[in-house]
MIDRENPA-785312 format. One record per residue (C-alpha): residue number from 1; residue in three letters; x, z, y. Coordinates in pm, 1 decimal, padded with zeros to 6 digits. Example, Ala and Ser with C-alpha at 12.3 -4.5 7.8 and 13.67 -1.06 7.14 Angstrom:
! residues 2
{1, ALA, {01230.0, 00780.0, -00450.0}};
{2, SER, {01367.0, 00714.0, -00106.0}};
END
This chain:
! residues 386
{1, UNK, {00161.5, -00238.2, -02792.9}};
{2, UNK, {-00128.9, -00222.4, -02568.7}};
{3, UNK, {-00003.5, 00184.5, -02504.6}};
{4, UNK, {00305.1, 00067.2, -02421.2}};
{5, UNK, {00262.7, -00104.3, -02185.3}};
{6, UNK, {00022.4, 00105.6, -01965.4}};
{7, UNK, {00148.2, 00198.9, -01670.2}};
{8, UNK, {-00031.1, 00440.1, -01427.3}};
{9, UNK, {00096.5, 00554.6, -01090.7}};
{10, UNK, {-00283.3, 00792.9, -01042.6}};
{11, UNK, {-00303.2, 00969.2, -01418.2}};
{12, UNK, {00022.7, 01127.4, -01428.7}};
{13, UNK, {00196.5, 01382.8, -01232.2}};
{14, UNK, {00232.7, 01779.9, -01240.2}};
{15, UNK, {-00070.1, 01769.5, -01010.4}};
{16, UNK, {-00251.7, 01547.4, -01195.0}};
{17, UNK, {-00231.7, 01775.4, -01496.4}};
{18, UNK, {-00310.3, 02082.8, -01287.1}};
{19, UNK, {-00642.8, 01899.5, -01123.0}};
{20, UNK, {-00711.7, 01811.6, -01539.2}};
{21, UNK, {-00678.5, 02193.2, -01630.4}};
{22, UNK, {-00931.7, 02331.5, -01343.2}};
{23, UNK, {-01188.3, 02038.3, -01404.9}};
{24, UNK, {-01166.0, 01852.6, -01099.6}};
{25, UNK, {-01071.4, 01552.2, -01312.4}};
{26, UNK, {-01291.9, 01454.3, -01602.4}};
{27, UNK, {-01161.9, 01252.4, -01896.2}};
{28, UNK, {-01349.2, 00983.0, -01800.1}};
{29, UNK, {-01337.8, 00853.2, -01467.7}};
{30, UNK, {-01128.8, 01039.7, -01129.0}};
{31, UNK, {-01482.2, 01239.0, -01040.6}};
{32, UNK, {-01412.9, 01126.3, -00722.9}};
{33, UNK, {-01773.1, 01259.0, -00534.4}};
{34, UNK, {-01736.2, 01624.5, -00690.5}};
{35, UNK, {-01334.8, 01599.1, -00552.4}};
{36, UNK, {-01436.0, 01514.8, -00219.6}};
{37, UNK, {-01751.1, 01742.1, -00201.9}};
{38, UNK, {-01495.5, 02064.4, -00296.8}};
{39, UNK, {-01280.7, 01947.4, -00008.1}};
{40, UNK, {-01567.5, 01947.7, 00245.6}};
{41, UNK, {-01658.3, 02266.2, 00176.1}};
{42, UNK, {-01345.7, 02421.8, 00152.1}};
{43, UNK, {-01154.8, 02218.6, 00426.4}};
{44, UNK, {-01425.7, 02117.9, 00678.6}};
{45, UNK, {-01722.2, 02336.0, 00616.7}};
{46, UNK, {-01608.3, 02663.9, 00698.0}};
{47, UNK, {-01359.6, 02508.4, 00996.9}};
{48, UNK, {-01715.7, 02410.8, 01181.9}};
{49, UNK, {-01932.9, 02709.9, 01074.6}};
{50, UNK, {-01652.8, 02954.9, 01227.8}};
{51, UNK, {-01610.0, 02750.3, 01577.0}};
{52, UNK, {-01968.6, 02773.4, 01597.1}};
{53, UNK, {-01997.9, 03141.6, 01520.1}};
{54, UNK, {-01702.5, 03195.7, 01774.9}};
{55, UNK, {-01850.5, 02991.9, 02015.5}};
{56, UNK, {-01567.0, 02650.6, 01950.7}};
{57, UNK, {-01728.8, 02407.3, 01812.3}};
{58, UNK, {-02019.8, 02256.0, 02102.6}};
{59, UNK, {-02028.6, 02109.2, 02437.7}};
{60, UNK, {-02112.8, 02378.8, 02695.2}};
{61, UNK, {-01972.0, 02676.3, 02470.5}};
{62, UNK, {-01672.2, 02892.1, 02609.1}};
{63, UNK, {-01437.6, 02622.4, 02441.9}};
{64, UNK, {-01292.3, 02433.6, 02732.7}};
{65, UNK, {-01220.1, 02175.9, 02482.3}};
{66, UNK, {-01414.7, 02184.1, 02167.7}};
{67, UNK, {-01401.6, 02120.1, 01786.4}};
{68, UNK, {-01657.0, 01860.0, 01834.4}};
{69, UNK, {-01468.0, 01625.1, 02082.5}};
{70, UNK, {-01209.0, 01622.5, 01804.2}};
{71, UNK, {-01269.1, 01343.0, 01638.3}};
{72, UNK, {-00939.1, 01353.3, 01465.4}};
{73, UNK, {-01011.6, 01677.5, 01267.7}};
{74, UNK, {-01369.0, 01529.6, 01120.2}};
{75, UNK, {-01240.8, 01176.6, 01040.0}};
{76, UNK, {-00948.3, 01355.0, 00835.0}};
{77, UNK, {-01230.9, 01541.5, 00574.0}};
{78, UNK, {-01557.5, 01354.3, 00635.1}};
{79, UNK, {-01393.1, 00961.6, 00619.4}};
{80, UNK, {-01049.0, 00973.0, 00513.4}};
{81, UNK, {-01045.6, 01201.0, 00231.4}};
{82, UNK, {-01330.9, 01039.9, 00023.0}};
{83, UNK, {-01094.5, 00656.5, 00117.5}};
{84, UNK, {-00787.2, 00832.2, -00013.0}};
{85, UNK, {-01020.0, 00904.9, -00343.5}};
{86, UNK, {-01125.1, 00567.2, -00349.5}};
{87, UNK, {-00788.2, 00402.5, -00337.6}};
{88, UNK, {-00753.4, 00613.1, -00651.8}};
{89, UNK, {-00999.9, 00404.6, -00876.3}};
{90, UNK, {-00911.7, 00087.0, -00739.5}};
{91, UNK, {-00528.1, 00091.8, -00782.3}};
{92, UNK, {-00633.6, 00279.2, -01128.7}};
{93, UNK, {-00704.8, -00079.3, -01242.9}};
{94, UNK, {-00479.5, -00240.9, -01020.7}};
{95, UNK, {-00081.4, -00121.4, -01177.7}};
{96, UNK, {-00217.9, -00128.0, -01523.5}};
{97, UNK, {-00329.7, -00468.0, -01516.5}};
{98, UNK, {-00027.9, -00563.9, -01353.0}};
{99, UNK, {00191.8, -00400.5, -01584.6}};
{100, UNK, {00036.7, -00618.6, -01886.7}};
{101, UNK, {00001.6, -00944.2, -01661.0}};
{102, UNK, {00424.7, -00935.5, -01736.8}};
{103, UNK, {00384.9, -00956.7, -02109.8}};
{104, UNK, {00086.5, -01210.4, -02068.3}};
{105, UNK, {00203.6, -01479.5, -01879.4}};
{106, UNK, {00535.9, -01448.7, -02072.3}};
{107, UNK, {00762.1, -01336.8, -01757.8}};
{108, UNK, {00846.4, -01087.2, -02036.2}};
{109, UNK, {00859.2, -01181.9, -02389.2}};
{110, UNK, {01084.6, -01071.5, -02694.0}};
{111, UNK, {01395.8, -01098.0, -02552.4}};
{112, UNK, {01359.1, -00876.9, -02283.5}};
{113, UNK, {01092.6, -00630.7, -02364.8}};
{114, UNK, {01324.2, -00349.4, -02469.0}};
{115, UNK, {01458.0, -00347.7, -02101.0}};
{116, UNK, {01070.6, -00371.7, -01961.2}};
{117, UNK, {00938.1, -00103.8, -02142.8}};
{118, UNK, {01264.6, 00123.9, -02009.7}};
{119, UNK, {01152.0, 00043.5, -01700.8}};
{120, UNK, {00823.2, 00178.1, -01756.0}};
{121, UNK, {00933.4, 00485.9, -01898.8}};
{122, UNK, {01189.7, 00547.4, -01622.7}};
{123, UNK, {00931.9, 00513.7, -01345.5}};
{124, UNK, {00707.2, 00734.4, -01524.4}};
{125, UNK, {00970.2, 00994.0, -01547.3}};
{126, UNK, {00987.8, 00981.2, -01194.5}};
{127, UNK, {00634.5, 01013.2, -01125.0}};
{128, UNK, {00599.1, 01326.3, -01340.1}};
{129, UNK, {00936.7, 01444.0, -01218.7}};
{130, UNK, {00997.1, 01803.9, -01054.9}};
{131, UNK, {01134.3, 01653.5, -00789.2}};
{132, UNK, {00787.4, 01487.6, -00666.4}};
{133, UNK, {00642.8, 01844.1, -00730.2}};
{134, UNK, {00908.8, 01963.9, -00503.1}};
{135, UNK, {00841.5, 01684.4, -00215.7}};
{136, UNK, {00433.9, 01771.4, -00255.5}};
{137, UNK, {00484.4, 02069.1, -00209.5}};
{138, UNK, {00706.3, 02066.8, 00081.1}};
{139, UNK, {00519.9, 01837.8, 00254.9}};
{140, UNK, {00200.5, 02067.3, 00251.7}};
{141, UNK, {00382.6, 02324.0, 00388.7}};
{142, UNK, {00512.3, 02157.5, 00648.5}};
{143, UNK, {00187.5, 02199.2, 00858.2}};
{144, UNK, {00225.0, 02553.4, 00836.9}};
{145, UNK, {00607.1, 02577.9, 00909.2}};
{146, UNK, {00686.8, 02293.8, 01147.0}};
{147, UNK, {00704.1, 02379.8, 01534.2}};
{148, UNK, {00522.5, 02070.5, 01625.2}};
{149, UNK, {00208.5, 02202.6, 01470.7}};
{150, UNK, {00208.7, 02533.8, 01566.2}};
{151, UNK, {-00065.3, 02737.0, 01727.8}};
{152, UNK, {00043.7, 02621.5, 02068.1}};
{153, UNK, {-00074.3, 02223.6, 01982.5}};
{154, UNK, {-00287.6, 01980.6, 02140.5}};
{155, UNK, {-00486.9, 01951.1, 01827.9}};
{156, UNK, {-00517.3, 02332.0, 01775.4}};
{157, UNK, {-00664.3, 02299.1, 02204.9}};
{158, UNK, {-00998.1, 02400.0, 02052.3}};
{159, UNK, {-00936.4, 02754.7, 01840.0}};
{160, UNK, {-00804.9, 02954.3, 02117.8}};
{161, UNK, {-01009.1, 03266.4, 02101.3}};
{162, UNK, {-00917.3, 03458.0, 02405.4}};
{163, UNK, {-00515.4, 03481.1, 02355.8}};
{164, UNK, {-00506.0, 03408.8, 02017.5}};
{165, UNK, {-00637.4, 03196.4, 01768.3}};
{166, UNK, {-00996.3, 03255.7, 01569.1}};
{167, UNK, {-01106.5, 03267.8, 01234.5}};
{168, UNK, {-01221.9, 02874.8, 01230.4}};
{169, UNK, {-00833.3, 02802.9, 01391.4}};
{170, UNK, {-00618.4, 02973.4, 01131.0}};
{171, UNK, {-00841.8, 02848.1, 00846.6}};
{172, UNK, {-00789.8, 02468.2, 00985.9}};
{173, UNK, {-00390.6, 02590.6, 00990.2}};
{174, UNK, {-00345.2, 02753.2, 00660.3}};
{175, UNK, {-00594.7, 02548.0, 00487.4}};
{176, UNK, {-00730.0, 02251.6, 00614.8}};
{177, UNK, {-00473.0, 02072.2, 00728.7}};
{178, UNK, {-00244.2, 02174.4, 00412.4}};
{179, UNK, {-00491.2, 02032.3, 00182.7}};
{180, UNK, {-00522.1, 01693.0, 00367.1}};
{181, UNK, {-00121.3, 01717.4, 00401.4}};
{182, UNK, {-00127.0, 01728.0, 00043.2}};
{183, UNK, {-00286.8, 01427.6, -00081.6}};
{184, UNK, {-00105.5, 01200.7, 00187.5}};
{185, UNK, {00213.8, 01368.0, 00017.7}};
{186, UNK, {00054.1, 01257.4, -00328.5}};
{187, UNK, {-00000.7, 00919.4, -00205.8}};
{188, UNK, {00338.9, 00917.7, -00050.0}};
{189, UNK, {00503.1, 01016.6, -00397.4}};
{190, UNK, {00281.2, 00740.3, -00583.5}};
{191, UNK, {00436.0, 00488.5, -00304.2}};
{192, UNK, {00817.9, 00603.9, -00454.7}};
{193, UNK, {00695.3, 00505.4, -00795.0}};
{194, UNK, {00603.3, 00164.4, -00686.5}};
{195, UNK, {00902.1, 00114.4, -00513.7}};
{196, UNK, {01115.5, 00278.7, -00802.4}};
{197, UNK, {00923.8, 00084.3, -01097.4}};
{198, UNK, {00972.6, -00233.8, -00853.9}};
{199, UNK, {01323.0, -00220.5, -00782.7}};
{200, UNK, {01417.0, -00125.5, -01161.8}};
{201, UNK, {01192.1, -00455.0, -01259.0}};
{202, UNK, {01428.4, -00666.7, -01045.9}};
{203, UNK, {01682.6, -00589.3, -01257.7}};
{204, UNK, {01493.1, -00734.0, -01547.2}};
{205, UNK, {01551.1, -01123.2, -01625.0}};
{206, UNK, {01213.6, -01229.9, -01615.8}};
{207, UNK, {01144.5, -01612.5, -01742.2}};
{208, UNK, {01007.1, -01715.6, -01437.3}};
{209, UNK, {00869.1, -02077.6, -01420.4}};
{210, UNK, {00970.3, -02255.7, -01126.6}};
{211, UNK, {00695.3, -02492.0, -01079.6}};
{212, UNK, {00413.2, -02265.9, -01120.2}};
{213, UNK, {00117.6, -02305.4, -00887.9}};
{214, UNK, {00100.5, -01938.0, -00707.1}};
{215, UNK, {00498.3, -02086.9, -00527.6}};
{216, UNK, {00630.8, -01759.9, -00633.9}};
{217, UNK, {00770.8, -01864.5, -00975.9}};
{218, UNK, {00455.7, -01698.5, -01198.3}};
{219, UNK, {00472.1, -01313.9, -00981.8}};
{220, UNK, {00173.2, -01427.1, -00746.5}};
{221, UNK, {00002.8, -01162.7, -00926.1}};
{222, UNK, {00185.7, -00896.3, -00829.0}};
{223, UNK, {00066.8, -00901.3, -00501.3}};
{224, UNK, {-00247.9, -00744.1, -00652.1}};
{225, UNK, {-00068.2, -00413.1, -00580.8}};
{226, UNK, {-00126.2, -00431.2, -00184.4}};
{227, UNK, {-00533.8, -00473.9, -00144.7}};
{228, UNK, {-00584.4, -00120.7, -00316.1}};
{229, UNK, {-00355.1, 00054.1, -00057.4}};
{230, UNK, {-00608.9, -00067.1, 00196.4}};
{231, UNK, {-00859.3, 00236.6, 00209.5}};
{232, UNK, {-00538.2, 00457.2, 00189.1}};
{233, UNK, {-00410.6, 00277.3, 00523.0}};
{234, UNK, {-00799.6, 00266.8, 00677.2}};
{235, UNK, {-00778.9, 00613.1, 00591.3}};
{236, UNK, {-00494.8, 00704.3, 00803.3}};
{237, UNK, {-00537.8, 00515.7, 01094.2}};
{238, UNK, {-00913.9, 00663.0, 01129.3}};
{239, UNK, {-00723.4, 00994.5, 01168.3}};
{240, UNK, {-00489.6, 00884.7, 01444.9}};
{241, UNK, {-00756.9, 00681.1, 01598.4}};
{242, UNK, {-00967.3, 00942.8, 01626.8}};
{243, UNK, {-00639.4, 01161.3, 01820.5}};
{244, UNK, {-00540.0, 00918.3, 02054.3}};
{245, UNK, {-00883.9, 00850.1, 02126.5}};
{246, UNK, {-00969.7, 01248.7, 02213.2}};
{247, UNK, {-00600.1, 01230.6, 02413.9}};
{248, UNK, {-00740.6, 00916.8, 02636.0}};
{249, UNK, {-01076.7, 01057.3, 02695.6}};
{250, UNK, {-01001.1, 01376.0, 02765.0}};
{251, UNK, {-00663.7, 01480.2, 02830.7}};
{252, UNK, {-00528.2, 01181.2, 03056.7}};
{253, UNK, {-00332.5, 00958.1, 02816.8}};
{254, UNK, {-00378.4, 00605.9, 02883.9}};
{255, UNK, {-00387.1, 00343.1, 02619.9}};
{256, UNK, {-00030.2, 00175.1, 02697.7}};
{257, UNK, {00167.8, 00472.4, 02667.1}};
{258, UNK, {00020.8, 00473.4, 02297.7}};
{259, UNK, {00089.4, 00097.4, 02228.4}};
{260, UNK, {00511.9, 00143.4, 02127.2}};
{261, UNK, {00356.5, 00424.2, 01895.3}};
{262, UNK, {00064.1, 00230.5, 01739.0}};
{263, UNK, {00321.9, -00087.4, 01669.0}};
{264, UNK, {00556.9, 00142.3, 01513.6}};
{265, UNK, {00291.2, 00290.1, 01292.7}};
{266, UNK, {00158.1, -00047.6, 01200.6}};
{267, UNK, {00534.9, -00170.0, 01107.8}};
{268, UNK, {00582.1, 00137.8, 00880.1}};
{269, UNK, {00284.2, 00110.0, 00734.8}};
{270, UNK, {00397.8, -00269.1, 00625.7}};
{271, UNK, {00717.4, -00174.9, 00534.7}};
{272, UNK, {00602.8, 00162.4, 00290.0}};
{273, UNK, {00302.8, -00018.6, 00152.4}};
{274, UNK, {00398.5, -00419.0, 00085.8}};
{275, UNK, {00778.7, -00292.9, 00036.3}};
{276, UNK, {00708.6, -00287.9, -00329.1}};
{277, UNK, {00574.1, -00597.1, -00346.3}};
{278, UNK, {00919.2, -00751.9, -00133.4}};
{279, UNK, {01139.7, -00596.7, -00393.2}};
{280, UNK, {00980.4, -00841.5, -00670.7}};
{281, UNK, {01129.9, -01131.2, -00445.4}};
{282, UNK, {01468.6, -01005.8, -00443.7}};
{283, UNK, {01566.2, -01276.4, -00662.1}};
{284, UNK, {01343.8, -01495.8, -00609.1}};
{285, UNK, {01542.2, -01711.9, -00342.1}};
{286, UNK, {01811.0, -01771.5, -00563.4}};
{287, UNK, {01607.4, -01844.1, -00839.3}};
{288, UNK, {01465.0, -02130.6, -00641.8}};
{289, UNK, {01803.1, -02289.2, -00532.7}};
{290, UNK, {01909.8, -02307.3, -00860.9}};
{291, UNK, {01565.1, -02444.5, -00953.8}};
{292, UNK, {01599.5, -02680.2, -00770.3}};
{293, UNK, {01957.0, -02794.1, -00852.6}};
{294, UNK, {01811.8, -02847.7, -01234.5}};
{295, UNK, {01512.4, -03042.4, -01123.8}};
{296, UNK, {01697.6, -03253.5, -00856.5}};
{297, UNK, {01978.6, -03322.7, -01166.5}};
{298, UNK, {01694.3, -03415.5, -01434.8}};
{299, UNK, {01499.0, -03650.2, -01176.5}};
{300, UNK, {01798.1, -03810.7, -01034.3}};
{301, UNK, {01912.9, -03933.0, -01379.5}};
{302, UNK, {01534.7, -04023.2, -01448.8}};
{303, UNK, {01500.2, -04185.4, -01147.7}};
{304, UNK, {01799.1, -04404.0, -01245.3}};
{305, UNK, {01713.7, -04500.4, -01551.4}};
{306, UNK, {01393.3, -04635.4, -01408.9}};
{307, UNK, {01561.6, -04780.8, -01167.0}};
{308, UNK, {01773.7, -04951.8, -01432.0}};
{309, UNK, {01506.3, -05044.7, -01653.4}};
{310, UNK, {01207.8, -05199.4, -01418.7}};
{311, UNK, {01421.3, -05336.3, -01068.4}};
{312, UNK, {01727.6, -05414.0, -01206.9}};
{313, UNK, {01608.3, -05566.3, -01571.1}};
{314, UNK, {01904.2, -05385.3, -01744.9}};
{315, UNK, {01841.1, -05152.7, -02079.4}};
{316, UNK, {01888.6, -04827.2, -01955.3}};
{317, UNK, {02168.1, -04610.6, -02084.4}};
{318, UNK, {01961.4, -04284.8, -02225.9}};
{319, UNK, {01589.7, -04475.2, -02244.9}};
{320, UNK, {01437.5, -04173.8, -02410.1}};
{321, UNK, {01415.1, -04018.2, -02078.9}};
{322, UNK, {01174.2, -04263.2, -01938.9}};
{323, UNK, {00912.6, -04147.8, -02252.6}};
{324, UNK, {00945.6, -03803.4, -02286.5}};
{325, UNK, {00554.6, -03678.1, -02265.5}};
{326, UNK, {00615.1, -03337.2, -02075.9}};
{327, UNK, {00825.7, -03531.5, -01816.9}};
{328, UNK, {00518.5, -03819.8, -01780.7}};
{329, UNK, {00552.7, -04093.7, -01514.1}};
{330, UNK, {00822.1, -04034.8, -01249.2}};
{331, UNK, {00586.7, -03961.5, -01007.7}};
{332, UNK, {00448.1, -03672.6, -01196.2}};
{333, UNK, {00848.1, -03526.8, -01195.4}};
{334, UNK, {00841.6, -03587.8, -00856.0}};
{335, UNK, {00566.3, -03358.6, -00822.9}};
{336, UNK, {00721.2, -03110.8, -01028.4}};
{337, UNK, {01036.6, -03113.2, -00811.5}};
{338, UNK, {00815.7, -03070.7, -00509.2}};
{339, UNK, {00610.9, -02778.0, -00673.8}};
{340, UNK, {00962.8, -02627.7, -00724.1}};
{341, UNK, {01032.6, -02687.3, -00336.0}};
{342, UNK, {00739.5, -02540.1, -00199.6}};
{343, UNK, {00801.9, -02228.7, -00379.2}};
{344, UNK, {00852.3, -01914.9, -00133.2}};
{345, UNK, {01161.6, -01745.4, -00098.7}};
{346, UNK, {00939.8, -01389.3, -00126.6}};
{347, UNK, {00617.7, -01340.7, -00321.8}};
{348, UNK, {00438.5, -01188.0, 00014.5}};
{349, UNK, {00214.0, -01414.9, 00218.2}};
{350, UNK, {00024.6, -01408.1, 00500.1}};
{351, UNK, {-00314.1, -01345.6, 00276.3}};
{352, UNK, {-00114.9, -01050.5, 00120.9}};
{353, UNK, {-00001.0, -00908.3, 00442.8}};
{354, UNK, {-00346.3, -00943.7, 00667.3}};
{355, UNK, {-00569.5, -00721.2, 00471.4}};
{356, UNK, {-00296.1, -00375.9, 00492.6}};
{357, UNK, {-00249.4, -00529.9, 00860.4}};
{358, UNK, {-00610.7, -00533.7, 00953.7}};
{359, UNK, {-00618.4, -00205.2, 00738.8}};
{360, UNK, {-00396.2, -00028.1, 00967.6}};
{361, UNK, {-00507.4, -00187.8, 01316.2}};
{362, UNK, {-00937.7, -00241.1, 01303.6}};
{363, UNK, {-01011.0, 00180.5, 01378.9}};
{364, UNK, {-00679.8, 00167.9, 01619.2}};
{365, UNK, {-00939.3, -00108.8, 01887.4}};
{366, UNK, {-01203.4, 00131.0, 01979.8}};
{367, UNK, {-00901.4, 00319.1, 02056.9}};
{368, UNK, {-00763.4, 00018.4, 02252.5}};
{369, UNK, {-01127.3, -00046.2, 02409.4}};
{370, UNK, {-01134.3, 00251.3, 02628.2}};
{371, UNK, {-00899.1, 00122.0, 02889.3}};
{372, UNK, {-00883.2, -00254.3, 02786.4}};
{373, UNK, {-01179.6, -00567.4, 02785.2}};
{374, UNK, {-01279.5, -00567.0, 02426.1}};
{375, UNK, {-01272.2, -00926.1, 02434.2}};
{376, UNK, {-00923.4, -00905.6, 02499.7}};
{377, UNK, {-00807.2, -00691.6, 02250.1}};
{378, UNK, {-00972.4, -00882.6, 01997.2}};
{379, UNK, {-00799.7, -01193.7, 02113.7}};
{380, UNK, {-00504.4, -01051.4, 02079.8}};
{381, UNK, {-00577.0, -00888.1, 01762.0}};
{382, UNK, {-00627.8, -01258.0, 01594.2}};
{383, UNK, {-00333.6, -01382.1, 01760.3}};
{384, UNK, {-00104.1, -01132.0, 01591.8}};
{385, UNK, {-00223.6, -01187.1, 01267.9}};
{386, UNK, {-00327.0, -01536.6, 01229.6}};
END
């Protein structure tokens, strides 16, 4: 059973089984430091050993702008990489668990186990599908192909060798960049299985229990899936941190014609990452108003036959409600009902949402710091997200 219901959204994949083949990946473990070390010196290495040979990469060289006041281009290989890896190991143990938290708590149980376990294999099939091979793939290229990152681009300002482009620029082009494209496309594709294996699960009658302590009818757990994301997300916004932080200091941006684009990149990074996590709520709302129709029938006749029984000296009609053990004094059903009323119409909160929102927005203030009081954007920082 226990191989049934193991669900992975990192080992799987033609990639996966391609990174298996050459060694990158061990049996044991993701071999994350040998992973990232390869990249270095394939991706970054040779990048900064070229400028400098051609004269790019330093203050003072013939570079008008150079590699070093990039900050973008480091933060993609030297911090962003190795947080992509380890997002790797900790949502490793994150979907598995989850996966078999369903069977434990009894959401899923005999009766509807066939129909979990398709879903399983269905998302699987999509996350060793062709088509995510095809997506990967196209997504790599698109650094090479696309117009808005061709040689003529503010981020390419630094490999201009006389009126073309060096040996350290085409290397970041046909190289570099791909391979960092790449495993934002893999994480991209791993995103799709969530949100695949999620909205197949919401098709699933799970026996939810409507007064369970987490208010989300026994999924509270599934929110586990969001606070391994959050090196993926730190990851990213290093990178365009790092950007809009070379624009404003040395090209003339200022910090407010960046804001629109930093709130839109927050908001999609909400929607892609905790998406998967809504879609477990989608029936969650009317689970609750029918929840609470049952309850509010059961302690209304309760209630009466109290009523009957101690104020009005009268032999109830149905007594045996008044001494059924699970039910216990009224004002324990009472608390039941109001368990049932305080659950949440979606199993997000704000303690699932702040860590991928901090995620996304801490390496965006140094950014914001340049033009504005960092007391200031701090304060505002906490009032967004408290």
């Amino acid at each position: 059973m226990s191989d049934e219901l193991y669900f992975s959204v990192i080992r799987g994949g033609p990639l996966y089984s391609f990174r298996r083949r050459i060694g990158l990946v061990p049996e044991q473990g993701l071999g994350l430091a040998k992973r990232w070390l390869i990249i270095v010196a394939i991706a970054w290495l040779p990048v900064v050993v070229a400028a400098a040979f051609e004269g790019l990469a330093f203050e003072g060289s013939r570079a008008s702008d150079p590699l070093l006041r990039h900050y973008g281009v480091h933060a993609r290989f030297l911090l962003a990489i190795p947080l992509l890896l380890l997002a790797e190991v900790l949502m490793e143990k994150a979907v598995p668990s989850v996966t078999r938290q369903f069977v434990a708590t009894g959401l899923v149980d005999g009766e509807n186990m066939p129909a979990f376990l398709k879903v399983l294999r269905k998302a699987e099939s999509v996350r060793d599908s062709a088509a995510g091979l095809i997506v990967i793939l196209g997504l790599t290229a698109a650094p090479i192909v696309a117009p808005m990152y061709n040689t003529g681009a503010e981020e390419m300002s630094w490999a201009s060798v006389g009126n073309g482009i060096g040996i350290a620029g085409r290397w970041y082009m046909y190289i570099s960049r791909p391979i960092f494209a790449m495993l934002l496309s893999v994480w991209l594709w791993r995103m799709f299985t969530l949100w695949y294996f999620q909205a197949r699960l919401s098709g699933v009658k799970l026996k939810l229990v409507p007064s369970h302590p987490d208010g989300a009818g026994g999924l509270g757990f599934v929110t586990f899936l969001t606070t391994p994301v959050a090196p993926v997300i730190f990851g990213i916004s290093l990178v365009l941190a790092g950007r809009w932080a070379h624009d404003v200091r040395f090209h003339g941006v200022h910090v407010k014609d960046l804001q629109p684009l930093m709130v839109t990149y927050v908001i999609v990074v909400l929607v892609l990452f905790v998406g998967p996590v809504l879609l477990a709520s989608r029936s969650l709302l009317a689970f609750k108003r029918a929840s609470l129709l049952q309850y509010g029938r059961l302690l209304g006749h309760q209630g009466r036959m109290f009523h009957q029984r101690w104020i009005l000296k009268q032999a109830p009609d149905d007594p045996s409600i008044l001494d059924v053990p699970e039910l216990g004094p009224l004002a324990d059903g009472i608390s039941l009902y109001n368990a049932v009323n305080r659950m949440r119409p979606v199993v997000v909160s704000k303690a699932t949402i702040v860590p991928v929102a901090l995620a996304a927005v801490l390496p965006l203030v140094p950014v914001l710091a340049l033009e504005m009081p960092l007391g200031e954007v701090l304060k505002k920082l906490a009032l967004t997200l408290v």
